[in-house]
C-alpha positions as CSV (number, residue, x, y, z in Angstrom):
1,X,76.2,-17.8,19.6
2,X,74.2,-16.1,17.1
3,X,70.7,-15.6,18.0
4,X,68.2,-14.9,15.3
5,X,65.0,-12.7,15.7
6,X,61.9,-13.7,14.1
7,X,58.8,-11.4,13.2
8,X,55.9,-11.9,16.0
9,X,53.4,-13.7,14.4
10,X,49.4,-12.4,14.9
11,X,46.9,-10.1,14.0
12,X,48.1,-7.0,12.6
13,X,46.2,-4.2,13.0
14,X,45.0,-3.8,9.0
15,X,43.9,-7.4,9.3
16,X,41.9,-6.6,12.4
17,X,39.8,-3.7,10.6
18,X,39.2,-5.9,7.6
19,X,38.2,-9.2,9.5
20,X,35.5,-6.6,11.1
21,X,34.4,-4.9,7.9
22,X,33.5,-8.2,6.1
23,X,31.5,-9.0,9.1
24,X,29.8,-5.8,9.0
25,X,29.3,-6.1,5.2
26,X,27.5,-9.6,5.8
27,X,25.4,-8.5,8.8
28,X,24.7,-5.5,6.6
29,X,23.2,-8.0,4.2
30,X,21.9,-10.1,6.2
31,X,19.4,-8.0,8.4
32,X,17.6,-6.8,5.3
33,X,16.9,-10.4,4.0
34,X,15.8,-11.3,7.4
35,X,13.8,-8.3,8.0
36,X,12.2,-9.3,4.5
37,X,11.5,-12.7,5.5
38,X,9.8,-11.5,8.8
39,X,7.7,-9.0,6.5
40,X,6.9,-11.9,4.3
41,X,6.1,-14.1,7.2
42,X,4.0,-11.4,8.6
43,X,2.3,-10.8,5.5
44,X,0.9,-14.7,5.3
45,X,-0.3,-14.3,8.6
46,X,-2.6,-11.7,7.5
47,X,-4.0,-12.9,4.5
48,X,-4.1,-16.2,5.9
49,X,-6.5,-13.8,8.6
50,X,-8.3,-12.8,5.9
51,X,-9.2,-16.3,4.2
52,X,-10.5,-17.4,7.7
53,X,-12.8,-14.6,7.6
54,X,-14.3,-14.5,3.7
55,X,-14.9,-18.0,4.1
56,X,-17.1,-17.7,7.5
57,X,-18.3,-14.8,5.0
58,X,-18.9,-17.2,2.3
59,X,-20.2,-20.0,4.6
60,X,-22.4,-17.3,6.8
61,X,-24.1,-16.6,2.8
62,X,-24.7,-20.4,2.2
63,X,-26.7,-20.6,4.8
64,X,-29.1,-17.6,4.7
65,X,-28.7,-17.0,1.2
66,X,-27.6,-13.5,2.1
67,X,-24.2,-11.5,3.4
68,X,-24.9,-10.1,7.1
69,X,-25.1,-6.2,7.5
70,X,-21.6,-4.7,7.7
71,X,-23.2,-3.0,10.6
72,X,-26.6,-3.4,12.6
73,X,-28.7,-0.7,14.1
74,X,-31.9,-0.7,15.6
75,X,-34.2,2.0,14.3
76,X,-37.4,2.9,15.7
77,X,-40.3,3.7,12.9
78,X,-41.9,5.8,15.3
79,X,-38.9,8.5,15.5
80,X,-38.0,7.7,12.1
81,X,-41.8,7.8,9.9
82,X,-39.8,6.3,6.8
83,X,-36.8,9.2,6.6
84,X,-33.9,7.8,6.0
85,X,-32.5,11.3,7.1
86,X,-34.1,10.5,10.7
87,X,-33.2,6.7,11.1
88,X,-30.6,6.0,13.6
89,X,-28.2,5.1,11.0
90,X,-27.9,8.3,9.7
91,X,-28.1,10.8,12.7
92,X,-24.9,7.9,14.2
93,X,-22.9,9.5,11.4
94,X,-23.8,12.4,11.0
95,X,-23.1,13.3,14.9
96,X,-22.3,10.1,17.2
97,X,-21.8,12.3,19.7
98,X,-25.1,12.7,20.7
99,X,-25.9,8.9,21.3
100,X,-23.4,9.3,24.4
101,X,-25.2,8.0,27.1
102,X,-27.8,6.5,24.6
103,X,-26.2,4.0,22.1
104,X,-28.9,1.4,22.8
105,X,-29.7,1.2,18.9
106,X,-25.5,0.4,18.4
107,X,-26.4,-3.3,18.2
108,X,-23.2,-5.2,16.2
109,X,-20.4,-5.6,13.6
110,X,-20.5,-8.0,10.6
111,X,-18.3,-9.6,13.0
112,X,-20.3,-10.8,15.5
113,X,-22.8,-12.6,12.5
114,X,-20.0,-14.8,11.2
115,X,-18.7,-15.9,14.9
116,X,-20.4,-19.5,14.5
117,X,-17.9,-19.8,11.6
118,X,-15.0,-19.3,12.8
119,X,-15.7,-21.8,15.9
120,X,-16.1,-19.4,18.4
121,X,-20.0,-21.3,19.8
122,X,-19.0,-19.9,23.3
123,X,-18.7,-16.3,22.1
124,X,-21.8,-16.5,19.7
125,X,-23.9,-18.3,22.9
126,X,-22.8,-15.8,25.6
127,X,-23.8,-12.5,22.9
128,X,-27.1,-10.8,23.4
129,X,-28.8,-10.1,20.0
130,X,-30.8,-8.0,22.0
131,X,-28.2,-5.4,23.4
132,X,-26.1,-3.4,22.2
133,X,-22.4,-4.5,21.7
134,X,-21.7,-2.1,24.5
135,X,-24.2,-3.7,26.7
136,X,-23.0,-4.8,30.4
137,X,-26.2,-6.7,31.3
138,X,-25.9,-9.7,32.9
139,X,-22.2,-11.3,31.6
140,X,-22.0,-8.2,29.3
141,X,-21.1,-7.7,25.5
142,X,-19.3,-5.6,26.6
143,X,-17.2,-8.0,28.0
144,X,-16.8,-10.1,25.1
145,X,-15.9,-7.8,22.3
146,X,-13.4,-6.1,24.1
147,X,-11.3,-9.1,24.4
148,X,-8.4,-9.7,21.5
149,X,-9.5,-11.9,19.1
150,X,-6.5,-13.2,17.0
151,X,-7.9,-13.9,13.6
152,X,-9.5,-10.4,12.9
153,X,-5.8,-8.7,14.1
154,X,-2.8,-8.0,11.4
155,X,0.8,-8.4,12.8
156,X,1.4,-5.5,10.8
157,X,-1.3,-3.7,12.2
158,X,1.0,-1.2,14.6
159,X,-2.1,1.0,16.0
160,X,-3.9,-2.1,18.4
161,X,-3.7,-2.4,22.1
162,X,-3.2,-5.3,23.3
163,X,-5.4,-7.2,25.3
164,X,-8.2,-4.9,23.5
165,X,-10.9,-5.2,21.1
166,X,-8.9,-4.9,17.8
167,X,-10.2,-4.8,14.1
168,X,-7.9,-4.7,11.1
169,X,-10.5,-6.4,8.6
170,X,-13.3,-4.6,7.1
171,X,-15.8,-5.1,4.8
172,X,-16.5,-3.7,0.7
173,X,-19.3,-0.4,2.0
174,X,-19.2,1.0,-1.8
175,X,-18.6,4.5,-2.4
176,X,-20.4,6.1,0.5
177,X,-21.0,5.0,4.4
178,X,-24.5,5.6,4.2
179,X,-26.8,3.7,0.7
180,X,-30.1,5.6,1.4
181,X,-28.2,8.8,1.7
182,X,-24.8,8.4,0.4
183,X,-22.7,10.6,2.5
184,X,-19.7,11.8,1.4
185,X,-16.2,12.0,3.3
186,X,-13.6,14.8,3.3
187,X,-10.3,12.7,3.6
188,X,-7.2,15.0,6.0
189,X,-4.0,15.3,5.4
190,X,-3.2,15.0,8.9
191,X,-4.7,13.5,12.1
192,X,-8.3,15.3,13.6
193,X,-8.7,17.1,9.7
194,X,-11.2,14.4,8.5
195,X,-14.7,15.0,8.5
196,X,-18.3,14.2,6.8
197,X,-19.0,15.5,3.4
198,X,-22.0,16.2,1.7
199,X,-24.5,13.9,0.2
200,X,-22.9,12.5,-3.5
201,X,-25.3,12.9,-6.5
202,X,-26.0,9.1,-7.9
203,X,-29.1,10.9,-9.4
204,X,-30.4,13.8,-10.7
205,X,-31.7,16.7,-7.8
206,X,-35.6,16.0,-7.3
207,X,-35.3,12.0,-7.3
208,X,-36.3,10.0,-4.3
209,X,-34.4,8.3,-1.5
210,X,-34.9,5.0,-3.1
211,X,-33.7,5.6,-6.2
212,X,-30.8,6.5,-5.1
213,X,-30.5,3.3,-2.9
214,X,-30.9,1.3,-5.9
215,X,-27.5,2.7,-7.3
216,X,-25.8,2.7,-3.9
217,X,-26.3,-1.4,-3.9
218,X,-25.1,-1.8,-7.2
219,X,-21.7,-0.1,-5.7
220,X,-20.8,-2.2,-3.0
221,X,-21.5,-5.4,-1.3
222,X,-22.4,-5.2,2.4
223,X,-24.4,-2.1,3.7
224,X,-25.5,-0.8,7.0
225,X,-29.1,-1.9,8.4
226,X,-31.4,-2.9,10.4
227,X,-31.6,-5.5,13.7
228,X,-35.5,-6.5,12.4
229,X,-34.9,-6.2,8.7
230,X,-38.1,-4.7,7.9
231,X,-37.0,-1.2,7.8
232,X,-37.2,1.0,4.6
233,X,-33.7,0.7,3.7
234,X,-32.7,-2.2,4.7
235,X,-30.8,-3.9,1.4
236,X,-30.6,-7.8,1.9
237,X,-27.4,-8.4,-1.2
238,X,-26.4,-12.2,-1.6
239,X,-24.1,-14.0,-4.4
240,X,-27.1,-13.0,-7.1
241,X,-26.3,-9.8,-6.7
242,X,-22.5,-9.7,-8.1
243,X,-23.4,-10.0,-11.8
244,X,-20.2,-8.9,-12.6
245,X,-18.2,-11.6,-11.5
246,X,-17.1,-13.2,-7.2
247,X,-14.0,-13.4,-8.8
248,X,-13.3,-9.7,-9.7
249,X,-15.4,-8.1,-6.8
250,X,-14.1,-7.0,-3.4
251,X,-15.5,-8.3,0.0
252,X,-12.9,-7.7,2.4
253,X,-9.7,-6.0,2.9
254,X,-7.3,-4.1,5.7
255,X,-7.7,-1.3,7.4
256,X,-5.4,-0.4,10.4
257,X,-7.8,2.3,11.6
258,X,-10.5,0.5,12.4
259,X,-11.8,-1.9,15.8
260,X,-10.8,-0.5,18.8
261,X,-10.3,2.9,20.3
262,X,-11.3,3.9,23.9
263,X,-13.4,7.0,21.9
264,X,-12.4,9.5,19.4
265,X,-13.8,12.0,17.7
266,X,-15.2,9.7,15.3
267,X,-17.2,7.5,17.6
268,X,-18.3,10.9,19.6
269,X,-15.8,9.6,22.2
270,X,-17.5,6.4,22.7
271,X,-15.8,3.1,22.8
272,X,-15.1,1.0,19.6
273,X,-14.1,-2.3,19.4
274,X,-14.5,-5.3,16.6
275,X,-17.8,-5.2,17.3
276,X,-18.7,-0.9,16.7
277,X,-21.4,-1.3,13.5
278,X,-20.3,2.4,13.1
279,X,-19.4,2.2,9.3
280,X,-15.6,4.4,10.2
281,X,-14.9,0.8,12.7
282,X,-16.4,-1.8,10.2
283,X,-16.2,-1.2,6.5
284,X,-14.1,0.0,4.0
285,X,-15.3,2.7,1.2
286,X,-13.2,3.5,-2.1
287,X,-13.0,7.4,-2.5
288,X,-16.5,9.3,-2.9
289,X,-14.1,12.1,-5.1
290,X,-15.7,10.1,-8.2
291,X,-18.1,12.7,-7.6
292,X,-19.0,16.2,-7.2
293,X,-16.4,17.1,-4.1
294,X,-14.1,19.3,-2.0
295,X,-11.3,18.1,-4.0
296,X,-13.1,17.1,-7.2
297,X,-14.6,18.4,-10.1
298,X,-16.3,15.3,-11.8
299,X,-20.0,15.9,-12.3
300,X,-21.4,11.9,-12.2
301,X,-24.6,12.7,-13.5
302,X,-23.1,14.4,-16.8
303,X,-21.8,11.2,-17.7
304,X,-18.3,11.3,-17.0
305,X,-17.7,8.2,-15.5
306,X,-19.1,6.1,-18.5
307,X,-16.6,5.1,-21.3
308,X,-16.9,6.8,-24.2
309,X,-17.9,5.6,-28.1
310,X,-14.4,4.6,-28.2
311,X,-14.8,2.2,-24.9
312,X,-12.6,4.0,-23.0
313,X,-13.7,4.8,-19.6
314,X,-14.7,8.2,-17.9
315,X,-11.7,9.5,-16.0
316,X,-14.0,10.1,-12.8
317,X,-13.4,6.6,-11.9
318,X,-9.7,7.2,-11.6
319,X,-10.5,9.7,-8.5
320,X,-11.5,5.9,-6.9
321,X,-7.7,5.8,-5.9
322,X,-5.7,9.2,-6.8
323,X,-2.7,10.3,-4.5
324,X,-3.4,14.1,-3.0
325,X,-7.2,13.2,-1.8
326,X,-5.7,12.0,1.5
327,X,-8.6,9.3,0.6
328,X,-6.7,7.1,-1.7
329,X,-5.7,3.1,0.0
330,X,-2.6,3.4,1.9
331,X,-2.8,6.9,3.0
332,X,-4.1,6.4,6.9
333,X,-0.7,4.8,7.3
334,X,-0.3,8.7,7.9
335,X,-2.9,9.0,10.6
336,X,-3.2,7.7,14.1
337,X,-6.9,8.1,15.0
338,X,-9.1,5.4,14.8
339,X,-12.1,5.5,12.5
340,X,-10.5,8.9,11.2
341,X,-10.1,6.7,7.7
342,X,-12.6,4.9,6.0
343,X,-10.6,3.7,3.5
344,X,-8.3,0.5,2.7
345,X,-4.7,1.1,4.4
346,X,-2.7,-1.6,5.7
347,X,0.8,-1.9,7.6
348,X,2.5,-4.0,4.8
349,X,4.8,-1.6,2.4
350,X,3.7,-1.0,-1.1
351,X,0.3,-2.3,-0.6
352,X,-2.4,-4.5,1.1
353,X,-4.0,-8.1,1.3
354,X,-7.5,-8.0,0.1
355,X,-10.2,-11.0,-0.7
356,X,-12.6,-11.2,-3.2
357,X,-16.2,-12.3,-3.0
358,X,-14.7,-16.1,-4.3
359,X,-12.3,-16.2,-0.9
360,X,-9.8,-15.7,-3.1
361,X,-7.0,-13.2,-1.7
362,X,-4.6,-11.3,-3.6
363,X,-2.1,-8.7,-2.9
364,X,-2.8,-5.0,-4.2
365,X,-0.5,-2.2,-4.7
366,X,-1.5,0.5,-2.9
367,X,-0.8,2.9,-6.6
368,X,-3.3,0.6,-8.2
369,X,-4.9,2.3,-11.1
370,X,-8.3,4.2,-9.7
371,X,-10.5,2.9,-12.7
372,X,-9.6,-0.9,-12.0
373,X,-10.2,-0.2,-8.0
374,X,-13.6,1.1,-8.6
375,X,-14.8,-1.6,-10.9
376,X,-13.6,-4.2,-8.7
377,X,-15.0,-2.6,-5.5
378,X,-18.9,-2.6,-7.6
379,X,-20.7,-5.4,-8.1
380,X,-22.4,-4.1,-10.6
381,X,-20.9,-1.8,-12.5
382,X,-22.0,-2.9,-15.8
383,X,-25.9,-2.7,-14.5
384,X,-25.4,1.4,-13.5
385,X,-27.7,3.5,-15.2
386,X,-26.2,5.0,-18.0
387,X,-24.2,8.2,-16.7
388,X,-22.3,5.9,-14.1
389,X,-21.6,2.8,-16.2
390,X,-18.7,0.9,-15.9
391,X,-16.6,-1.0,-18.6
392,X,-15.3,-4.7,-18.2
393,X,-12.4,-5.1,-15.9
394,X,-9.7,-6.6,-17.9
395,X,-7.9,-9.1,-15.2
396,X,-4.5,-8.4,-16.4
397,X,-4.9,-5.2,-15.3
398,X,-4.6,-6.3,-11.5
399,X,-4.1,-10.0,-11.2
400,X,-0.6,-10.7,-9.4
401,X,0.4,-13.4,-7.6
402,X,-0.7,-14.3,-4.2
């Protein structure tokens, strides 16, 4: 009987290796697009964050016909006699270590003003005006503000704690972190090199304090000041004074350095949370190299910044946002320490979310032409006396989509 042989049927070993490098060429395909889609997702989140906030911002200037401070400090006339150099404000810069022990005059964040907004009654009903935000009296504000409060935290934001205090939102602070005298910040390349600069020159040597305020306001929209109001240099700034447009000036935008920290350098090792009216925790400044600086040459007062008879502008605006300053947006993606960047930077690659005075928020790149930046971060740049005067903002030179 003849018995025929047939060939065993089943995976050869070729077909094997195939089978598992299609798999691995679809996987390979597939975790990008869903890593994308998470980034996207993530990225919604966050400016969806942001829209809750500008509109408690918006709602908050309805109401009182004015923004809140981006930080409040109480100052005493009787240590201060009318120099700004002397007010609280300044001497918290300047050397917040020495408040250890002492930070009764820390009062609150921007933050804590537009609470009522965002439905938070039992948060803004437990705070004491009265106290500082690192108060323990009675229930404590303390207590409050260093709980995690989900609308004011990016998910992108990869340097909060959880359970803590966080702050990835800050507020448009201008050029400088200080209006009456505009101090000046020496951006590091790497973590503990940042420090306070010098004093920028809005005006010619020999001018007063208050002329020099007068500029500062015109360059940003919430400032520093006061728990009574009635100090010297306290600048009350409401929708009249964005002449140049809601729609093409900055309120708000990210900054994953700012909120909490258990005390750094910056905060003279005390804690910082989304309530710290230090302006390093709570606001966001474009780059003060525009002027006179470690790293820059510009002389503002010669006129460099203003366009020229052509209507081009200056080229000192374009230090605003310039790659090398360790100051330009993005760059504290390179840094760990909290309030070590004063700057925009956010989690998100190529850019960040930021919202302008309307509520509308947009997505900017993080290379974003230095000239545009600082036109869109002032008010009032076409009200600047005449050495600092900026041109129009052309919008195509920005707008994307949302």
């Amino acid at each position: 009987m003849l018995i025929r042989s047939h060939p065993h049927r089943g995976f050869k070993l070729i077909d094997l290796m195939v089978v598992v490098l299609v798999i691995g060429v679809f996987f390979g395909l597939l975790i990008p697009a869903i890593e994308a889609a998470r980034e996207a997702g993530r990225r919604v989140h966050c400016s969806n964050n942001l829209r809750q906030l500008a509109l408690s911002l918006i709602n908050f200037t309805a109401s009182k016909n004015q923004y809140p401070n981006a930080g409040t400090f109480f100052d005493d006339p009787a240590i201060h006699g009318g120099d700004p150099a002397r007010s609280i404000i300044a001497r918290s810069i300047e050397n917040p270590a020495a408040f250890k022990g002492d930070t009764d005059g820390w009062r609150r964040s921007w933050v804590i003003d537009i609470i009522p907004y965002l439905d938070s009654n039992d948060v803004s009903n437990g705070w004491d005006r009265s106290e500082s935000y690192l108060s323990t009296t009675n229930f404590g504000n303390l207590k409050i503000c260093s709980g995690d409060f989900g609308v004011l935290r990016c998910p992108d934001d990869t340097t909060t704690t959880t359970g803590q205090g966080n702050l990835s939102y800050v507020v448009n602070g201008g050029f400088s972190r200080w209006h009456a005298i505009p101090l000046s910040w020496n951006g590091g390349k790497a973590d503990g090199q940042s420090k306070n600069g010098g004093a920028l020159q809005w005006i010619p040597p020999g001018g007063t304090w208050q002329e020099t305020q007068a500029v500062s306001r015109k360059l940003g929209v919430m400032f520093l000041g006061t728990s009574t109001g009635d100090q010297p240099w306290d600048i009350v700034t409401g929708p009249n004074d964005i002449p140049d447009g809601s729609s093409e000036t900055l309120l708000l935008a990210e900054n994953t350095l700012a909120g909490y920290s258990p005390g750094t350098p910056y905060s003279g090792g005390i804690p910082t949370n989304w309530a710290c009216p230090l302006p390093n925790f709570c606001m966001f400044i474009a780059s003060d190299d525009v002027c006179r600086s470690a790293r820059s040459t510009t002389d503002c007062l010669a006129g460099s910044l203003k366009p020229d008879t052509s209507g081009k502008d200056g080229t000192g605006w374009a230090w605003a946002n310039r790659p090398g300053t360790y100051e330009n947006i993005g760059y504290g993606q390179n840094l760990r320490i909290e309030g070590s960047f004063p700057f925009a930077s956010s989690g998100h690659p190529g850019g960040g979310n930021f919202v302008f005075c309307d509520g509308a928020t947009r997505f900017l790149s993080d290379s974003i032409d230095g000239t545009v930046y600082a036109k869109m971060i002032s008010p009032a740049g076409s009200q600047l006396p005449t050495p600092l005067l900026q041109g129009p903002l052309a919008r195509d030179s920005w707008e994307q989509a949302p």
